[in-house]
C-alpha positions, -999 to +999 in steps of 0.1 A: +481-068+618+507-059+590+486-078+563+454-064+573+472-027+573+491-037+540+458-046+524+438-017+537+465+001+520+467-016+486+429-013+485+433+029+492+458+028+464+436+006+438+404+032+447+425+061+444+443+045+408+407+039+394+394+079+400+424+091+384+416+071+354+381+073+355+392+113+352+413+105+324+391+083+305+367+114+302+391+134+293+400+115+264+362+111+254+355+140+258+389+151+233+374+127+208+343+141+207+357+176+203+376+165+172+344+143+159+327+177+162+355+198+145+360+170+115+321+168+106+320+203+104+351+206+084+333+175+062+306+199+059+322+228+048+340+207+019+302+192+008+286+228+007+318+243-008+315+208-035+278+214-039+287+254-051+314+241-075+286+215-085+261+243-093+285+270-106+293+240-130+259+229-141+250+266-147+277+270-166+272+235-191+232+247-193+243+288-205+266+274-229+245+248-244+215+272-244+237+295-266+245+262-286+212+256-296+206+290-301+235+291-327+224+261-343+188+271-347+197+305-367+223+285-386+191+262-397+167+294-400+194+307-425+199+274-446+154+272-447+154+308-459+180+300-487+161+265-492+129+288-497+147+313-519+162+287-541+131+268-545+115+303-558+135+305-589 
């Protein structure tokens, strides 16, 4: 009688063991998926805020260059009208 109460007992304990950490097993998923959220958001933010920098940059290369070439095609409008003037007398 003492075994069969003894194991009716062990078997209430092991039931009750396995809800409690069946409860804490989702809990912890469900903490790891909150931070997986939070951390591909936060990913997110850094590959948008990358992408501006990105832009802000290529903008900036294509003014200046634009203003380069501008530079450089007066430059060789000025040395054709004193090729043209030269070759006049």
């Amino acid at each position: 009688m003492k075994k069969i109460i003894l194991s009716l007992a062990f078997v209430a304990v092991l039931f009750s063991c396995q809800d409690k950490t069946k409860e804490k097993l989702d809990e912890a998923t469900d903490a790891v998926g909150t931070e997986v959220e939070q951390k591909i958001d936060t990913v997110g933010q850094k590959i948008d805020t990358l992408g501006q920098k990105i832009k802000t940059a290529v903008d900036t290369v294509q003014s200046k260059t634009g203003k380069a070439l501008e530079k450089s095609a007066e430059k060789i409008d000025e040395a054709a009208k004193k090729l043209k003037d030269a070759s006049k007398k």
